[in-house]
C-alpha positions in Angstrom: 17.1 -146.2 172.3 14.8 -143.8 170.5 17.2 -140.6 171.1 19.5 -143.1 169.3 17.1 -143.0 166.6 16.0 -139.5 166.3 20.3 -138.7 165.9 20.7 -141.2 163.5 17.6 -139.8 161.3 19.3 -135.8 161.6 22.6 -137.1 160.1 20.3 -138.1 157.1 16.8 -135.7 157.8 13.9 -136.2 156.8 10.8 -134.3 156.8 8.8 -136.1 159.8 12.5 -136.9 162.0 13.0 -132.9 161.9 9.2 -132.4 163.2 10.1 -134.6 166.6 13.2 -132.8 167.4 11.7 -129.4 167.0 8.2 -130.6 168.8 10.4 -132.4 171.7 12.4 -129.1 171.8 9.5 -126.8 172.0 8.1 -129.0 175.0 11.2 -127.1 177.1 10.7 -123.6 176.1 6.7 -124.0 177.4 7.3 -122.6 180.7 10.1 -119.7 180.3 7.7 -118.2 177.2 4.6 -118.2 179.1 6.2 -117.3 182.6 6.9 -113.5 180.8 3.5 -112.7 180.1 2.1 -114.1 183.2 4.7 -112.3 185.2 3.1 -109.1 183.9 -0.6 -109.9 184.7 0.8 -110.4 188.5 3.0 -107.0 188.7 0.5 -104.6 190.6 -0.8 -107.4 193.1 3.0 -108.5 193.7 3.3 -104.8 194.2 0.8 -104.4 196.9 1.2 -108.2 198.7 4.8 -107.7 199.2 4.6 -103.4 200.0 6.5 -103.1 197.3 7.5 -99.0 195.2 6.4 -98.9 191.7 9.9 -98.2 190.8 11.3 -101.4 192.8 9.0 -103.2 191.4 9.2 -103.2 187.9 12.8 -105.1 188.4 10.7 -108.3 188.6 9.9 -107.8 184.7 12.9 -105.6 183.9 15.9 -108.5 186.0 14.6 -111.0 183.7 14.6 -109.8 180.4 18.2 -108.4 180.7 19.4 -111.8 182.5 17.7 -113.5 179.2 19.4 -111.1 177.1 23.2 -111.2 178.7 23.2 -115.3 178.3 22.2 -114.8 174.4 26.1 -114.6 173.3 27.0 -116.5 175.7 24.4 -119.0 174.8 25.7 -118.8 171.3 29.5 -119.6 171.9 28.3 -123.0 174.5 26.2 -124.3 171.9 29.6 -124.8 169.5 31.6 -126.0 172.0 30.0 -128.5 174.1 26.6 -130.6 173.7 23.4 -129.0 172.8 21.8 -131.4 174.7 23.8 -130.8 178.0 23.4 -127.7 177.7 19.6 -127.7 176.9 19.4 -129.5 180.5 21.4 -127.5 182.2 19.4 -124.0 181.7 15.9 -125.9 182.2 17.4 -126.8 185.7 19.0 -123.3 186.4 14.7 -122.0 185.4 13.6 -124.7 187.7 15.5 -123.5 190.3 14.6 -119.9 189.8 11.1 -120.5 189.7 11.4 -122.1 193.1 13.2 -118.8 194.0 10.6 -116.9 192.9 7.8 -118.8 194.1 8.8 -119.2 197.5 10.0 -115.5 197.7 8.5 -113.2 200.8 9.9 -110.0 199.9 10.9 -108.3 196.5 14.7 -108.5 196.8 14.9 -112.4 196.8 12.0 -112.3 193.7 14.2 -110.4 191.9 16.9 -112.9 192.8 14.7 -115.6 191.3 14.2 -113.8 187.9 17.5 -112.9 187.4 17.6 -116.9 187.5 14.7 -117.7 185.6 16.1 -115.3 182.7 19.1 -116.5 182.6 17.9 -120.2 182.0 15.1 -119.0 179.8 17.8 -116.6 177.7 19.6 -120.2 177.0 16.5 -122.3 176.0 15.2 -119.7 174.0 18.4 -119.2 172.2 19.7 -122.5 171.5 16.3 -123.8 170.6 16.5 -122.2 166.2 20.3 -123.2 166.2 19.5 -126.4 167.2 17.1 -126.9 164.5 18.7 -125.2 161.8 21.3 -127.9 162.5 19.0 -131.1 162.2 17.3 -129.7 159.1 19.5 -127.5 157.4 18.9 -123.9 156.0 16.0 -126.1 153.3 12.2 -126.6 154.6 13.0 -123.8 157.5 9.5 -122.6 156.9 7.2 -125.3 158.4 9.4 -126.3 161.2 9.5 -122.7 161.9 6.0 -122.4 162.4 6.0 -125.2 165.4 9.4 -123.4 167.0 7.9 -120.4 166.9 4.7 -121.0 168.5 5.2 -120.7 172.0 6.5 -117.4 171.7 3.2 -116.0 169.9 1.3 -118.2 171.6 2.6 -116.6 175.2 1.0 -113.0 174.8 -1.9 -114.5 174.1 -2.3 -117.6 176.5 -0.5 -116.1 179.1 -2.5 -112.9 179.9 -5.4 -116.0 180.4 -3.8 -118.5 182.6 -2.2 -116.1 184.5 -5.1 -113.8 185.6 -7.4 -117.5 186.5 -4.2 -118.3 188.4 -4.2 -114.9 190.2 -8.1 -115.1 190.5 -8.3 -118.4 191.9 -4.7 -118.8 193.9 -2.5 -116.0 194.5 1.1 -114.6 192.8 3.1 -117.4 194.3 1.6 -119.6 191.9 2.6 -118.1 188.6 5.9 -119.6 190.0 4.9 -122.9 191.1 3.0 -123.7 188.1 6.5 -123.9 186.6 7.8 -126.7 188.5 6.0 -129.7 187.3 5.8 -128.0 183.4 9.9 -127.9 183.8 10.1 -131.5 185.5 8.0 -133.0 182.7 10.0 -131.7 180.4 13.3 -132.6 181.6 12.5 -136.0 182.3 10.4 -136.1 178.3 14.1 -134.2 177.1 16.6 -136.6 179.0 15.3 -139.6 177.0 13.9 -138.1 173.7 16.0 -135.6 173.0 19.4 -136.3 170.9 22.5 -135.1 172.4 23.7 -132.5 169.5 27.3 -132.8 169.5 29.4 -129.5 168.9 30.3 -128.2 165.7 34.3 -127.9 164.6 34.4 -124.3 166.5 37.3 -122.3 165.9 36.3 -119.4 168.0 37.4 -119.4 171.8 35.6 -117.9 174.2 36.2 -114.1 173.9 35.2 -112.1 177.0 35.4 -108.7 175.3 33.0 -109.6 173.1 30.5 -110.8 176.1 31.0 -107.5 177.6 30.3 -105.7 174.4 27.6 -107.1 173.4 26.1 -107.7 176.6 27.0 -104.1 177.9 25.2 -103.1 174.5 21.7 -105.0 175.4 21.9 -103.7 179.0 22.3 -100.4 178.3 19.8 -100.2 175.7 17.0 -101.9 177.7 17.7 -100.2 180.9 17.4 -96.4 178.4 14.3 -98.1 176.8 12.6 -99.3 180.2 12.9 -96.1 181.5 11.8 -94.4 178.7 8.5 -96.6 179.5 8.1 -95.6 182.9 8.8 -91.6 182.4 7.4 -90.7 179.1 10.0 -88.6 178.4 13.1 -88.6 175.9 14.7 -86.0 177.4 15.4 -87.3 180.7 19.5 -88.4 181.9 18.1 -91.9 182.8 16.6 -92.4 179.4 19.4 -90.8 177.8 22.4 -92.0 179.2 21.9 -95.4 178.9 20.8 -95.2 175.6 24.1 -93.0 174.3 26.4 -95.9 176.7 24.6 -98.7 174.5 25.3 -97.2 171.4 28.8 -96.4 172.5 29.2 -99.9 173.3 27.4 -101.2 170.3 30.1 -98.5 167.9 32.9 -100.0 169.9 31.8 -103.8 168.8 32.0 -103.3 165.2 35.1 -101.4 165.4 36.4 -104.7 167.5 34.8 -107.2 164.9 36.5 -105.3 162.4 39.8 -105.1 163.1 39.6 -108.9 165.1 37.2 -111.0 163.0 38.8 -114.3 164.3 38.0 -113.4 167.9 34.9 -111.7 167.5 31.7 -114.2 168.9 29.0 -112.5 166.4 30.9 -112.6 162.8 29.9 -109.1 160.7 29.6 -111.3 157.6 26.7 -112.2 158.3 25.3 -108.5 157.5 26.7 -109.8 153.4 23.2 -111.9 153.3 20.9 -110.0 152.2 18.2 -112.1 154.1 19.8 -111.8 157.2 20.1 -107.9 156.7 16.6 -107.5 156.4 15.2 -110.0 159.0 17.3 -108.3 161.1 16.0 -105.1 160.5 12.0 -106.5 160.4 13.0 -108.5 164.0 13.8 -105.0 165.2 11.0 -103.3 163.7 8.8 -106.3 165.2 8.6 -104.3 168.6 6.7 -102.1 166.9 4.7 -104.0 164.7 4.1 -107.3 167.0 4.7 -106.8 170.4 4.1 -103.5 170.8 0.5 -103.8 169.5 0.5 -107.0 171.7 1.1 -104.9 174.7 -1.3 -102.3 174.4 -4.4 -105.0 173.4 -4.9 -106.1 176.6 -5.0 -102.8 178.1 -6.9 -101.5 176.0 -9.8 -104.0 176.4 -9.1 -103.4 180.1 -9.0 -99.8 180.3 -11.8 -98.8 177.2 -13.5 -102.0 177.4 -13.9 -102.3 180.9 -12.8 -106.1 180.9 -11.4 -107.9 183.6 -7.4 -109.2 183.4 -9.4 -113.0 182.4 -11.8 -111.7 180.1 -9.1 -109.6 178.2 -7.1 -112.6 177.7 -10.4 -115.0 176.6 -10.7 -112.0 174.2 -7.0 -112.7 172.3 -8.0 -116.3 172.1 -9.6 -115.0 169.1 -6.0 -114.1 167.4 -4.5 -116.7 168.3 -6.8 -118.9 166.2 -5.8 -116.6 163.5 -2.5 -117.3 164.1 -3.1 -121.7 164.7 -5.0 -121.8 161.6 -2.5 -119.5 159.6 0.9 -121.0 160.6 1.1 -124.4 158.8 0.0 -123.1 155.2 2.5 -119.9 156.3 5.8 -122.5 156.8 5.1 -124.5 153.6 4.4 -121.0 151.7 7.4 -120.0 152.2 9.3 -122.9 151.8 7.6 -122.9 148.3 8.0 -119.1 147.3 10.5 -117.6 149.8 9.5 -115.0 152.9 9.3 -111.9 150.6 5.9 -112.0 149.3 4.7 -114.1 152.6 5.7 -111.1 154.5 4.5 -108.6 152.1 1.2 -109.6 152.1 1.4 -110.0 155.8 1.9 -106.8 156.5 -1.1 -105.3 154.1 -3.0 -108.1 156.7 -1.6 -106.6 159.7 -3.0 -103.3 158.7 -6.8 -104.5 158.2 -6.0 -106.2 161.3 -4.6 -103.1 163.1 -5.6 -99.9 161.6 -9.8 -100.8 162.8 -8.6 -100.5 166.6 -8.1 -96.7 165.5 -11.6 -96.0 165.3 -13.1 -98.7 168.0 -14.3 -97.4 170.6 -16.5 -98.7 174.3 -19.7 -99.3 172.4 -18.2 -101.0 169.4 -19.8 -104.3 169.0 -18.1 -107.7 170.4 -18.0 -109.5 167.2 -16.4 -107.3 165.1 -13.9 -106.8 167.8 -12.6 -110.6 167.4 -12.8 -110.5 164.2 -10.4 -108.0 163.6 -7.9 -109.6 166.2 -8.7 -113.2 164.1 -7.4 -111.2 161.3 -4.5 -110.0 162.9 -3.6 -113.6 164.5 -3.1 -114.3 160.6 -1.0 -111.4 159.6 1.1 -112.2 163.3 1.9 -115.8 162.0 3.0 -114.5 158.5 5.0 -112.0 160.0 7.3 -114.3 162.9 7.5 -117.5 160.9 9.3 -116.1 157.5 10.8 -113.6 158.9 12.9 -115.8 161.6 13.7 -118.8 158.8 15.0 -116.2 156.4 17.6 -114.9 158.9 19.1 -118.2 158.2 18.9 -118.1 154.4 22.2 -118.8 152.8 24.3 -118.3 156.5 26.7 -121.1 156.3 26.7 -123.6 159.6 29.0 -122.5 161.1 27.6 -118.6 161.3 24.0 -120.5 162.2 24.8 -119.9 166.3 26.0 -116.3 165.3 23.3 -115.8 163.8 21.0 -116.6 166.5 22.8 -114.7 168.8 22.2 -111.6 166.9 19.1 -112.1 165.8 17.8 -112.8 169.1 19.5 -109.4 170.7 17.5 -107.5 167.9 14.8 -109.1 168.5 14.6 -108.4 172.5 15.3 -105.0 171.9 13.1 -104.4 169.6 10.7 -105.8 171.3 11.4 -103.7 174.2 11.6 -100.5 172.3 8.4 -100.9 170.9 6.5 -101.5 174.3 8.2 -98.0 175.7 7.4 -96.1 172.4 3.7 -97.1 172.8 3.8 -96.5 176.6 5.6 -93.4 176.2 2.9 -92.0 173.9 -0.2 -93.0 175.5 1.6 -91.6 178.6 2.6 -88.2 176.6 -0.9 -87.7 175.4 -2.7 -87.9 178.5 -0.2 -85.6 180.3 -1.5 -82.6 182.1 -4.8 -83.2 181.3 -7.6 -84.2 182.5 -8.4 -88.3 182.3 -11.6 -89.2 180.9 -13.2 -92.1 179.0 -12.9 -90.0 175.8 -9.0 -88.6 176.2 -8.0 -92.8 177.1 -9.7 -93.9 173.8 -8.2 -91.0 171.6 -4.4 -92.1 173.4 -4.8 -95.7 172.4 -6.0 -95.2 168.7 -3.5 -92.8 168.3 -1.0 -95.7 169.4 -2.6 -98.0 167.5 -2.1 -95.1 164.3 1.9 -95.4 165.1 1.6 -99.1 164.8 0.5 -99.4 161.7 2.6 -96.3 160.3 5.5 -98.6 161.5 3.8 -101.4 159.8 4.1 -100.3 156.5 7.8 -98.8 156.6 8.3 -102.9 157.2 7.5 -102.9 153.5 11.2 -101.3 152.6 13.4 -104.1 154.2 10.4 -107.3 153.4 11.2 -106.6 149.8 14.9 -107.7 150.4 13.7 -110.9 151.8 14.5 -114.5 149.4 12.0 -115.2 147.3 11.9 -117.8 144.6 8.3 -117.6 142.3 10.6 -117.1 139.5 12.7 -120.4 139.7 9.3 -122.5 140.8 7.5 -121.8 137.3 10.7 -123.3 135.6 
């Protein structure tokens, strides 16, 4: 009776109807976002419980972010052809049963089966979840609702790292796994009889498998160059380089296709005519760098120059995301009132007194000043996520919105990806050959954290091309 309710209220939204469909559609996407970073806190004692090669194992991490990335257009095309809700289900029970996989796995092979699972469920939820909402509330008021579908995915570097080392600590690696199952079962159950059902738009695209390969052979390639890339440190080598030149082949050969068959072609290049969408896409990209990239060297480097323990690391970024809890409501109703430009703007002058500190920090720096600094940059996280992901949708009409989560989200992982190997790769490169020492390890990271905010500020170029509306509120 109450999902009767809720889809009644969407025809006609309100304010307060839209909150409970994104809040109930957030309670899904819980476990796939925070399974990622836990993952990672697990890798080297998977590695040694299961007698596992560095190379083999990095497939647990590396399986289920391309299965989440080759469901994305897939993903996109299912959620304008059949019911959101159905389909919703469907890939929370496909991560159920992968986490099962995974947790009951006794050698690396069958774990890797598992993720390759998980990340094709968690590449559905994640991706259906902004369409979804766009749909109940339209492309007005994106701002605020933005803010609650986009916590769990800042919230998962930062909670993650935390439950995922007291897990480790206190259980063993099975149970990053396990922990899943009654999260998932809660939320299936909570979704079955809240959730509304989402019927399909009027789609006039059918299911084009050229496309799929495309796109997907595009994201594959890329990630498999850019993971690579991570793990060897070096440009110049045919594993990095050949997968990279095959993406970009593939990525050339989709235009051309789009081009010449617009009707048949799943991601539309219209969308690149909004200038919002051009430039979130280009800022979602640039995010690797300027988000997660500085997201994956924090905890090592309170690990590796702080001497902290995988826990105390992650107690540490509690301290940004308080930044980023107390940031994110005044964030979604700023720029609903004044657009994402000058939101992200000032954002990213945040992210730099927030970042640019960790270049001179150092073993004995004092605790204190330490979380402040990652309070500050919880703040300038939320004001660069939130905007960034409601403009995309700024002016797309409805039916583009699941296009344009399908290639928002591809940028997105790949940039996200790119920025974690470029990080990698030069803390790597400036430690080669030489001898380690506390001294050389603390120059490598603030040089990394240099890069970061370097990358920062170029964000100011495409940020300006964001909406903004001051002008037509002092009317």
């Amino acid at each position: 009776m109450q999902s009767k309710n809720i889809k009644t209220k969407i025809n006609n939204p309100d304010h307060s109807s839209v909150v409970k469909v994104a809040i109930i559609l957030v309670l899904g996407a819980i476990a796939p976002m925070l399974d990622t970073t836990m993952t990672n806190v697990a890798i080297n004692t998977i590695m040694k419980d299961l007698h596992s090669s560095v190379n083999l194992v990095q497939w647990v991490t590396t399986s289920y972010i391309l299965a989440l990335g080759l469901v994305v257009p897939i993903a996109g095309w299912a959620v304008d052809h059949y019911s959101g809700k159905k389909i919703y289900l469907s890939a929370l029970f496909v991560f159920l049963t992968g986490s099962i996989i995974s947790g009951l796995a006794t050698d690396i092979n069958l774990l890797i089966i598992g993720r390759v699972i998980q990340g094709a469920g968690a590449g559905i939820i994640i991706s259906i979840i902004t369409t979804l909402v766009v749909r109940a509330t339209g492309t007005q008021g994106l701002g605020s609702i933005m803010a609650i579908v986009g916590l769990p995915a800042v919230l998962a570097p930062i909670l993650g790292p935390t439950f995922g080392g007291f897990i480790i600590k206190a259980l063993d690696w099975h149970w990053i796994f396990y922990v899943n199952i009654p999260i998932a079962l809660a939320s299936l159950i909570l979704l079955y009889f809240l959730m509304p059902e989402f019927k399909p738009t009027v789609a006039k695209k059918a299911f084009d498998w050229l496309s799929i390969l495309l796109l997907g052979g595009t994201f594959t390639s890329l990630i498999l160059g850019i993971t690579k890339l991570s793990t060897s440190g070096k440009f110049t080598n045919s594993d990095v380089l050949i997968p990279i030149f095959i993406g970009i082949a593939l990525l050339i050969s989709y235009v051309i296709y789009a081009l010449l068959f617009p009707q048949k072609a799943l991601v539309s290049l219209k969308l690149f005519k909004f200038p919002s969408f051009t430039a979130s896409s280009i800022l979602l990209l640039m995010s690797g760098l300027t988000v997660n990239g500085a997201m994956f060297i924090l905890p090592l480097y309170l690990q590796n120059i702080r001497g902290l323990s995988v826990m105390m690391s992650g107690v540490y970024l509690i301290s940004q995301g308080l930044g980023l809890l107390i940031a994110r409501s005044q964030i979604g109703k700023l720029t609903d009132r004044i657009g994402a430009r000058w939101v992200v703007l000032a954002s990213i002058a945040i992210a730099v007194i927030g970042t640019l500190p960790f270049a001179f920090f150092n073993a004995k720096t004092a605790t204190w000043l330490i979380l402040i600094t990652l309070f500050i940059r919880g703040i300038a996280q939320g004001g660069m996520t939130i905007p960034i992901m409601s403009d995309a949708y700024s002016g797309v009409p409805s039916e583009l919105v699941s296009e344009a989560t399908t290639a928002s989200r591809m940028l997105q992982n790949i940039g996200g990806a790119f920025g974690t190997a470029l990080l990698a790769t030069w803390i790597q490169t400036q430690l080669n050959h030489q001898l380690v020492t506390p001294t050389k390890l603390n120059s490598a990271y603030q040089g990394a954290f240099v890069v970061t905010v370097i990358v920062t500020l170029l964000a100011v170029i495409p940020a300006w091309f964001l909406s903004h509306h001051i002008s037509s509120n002092k009317k």
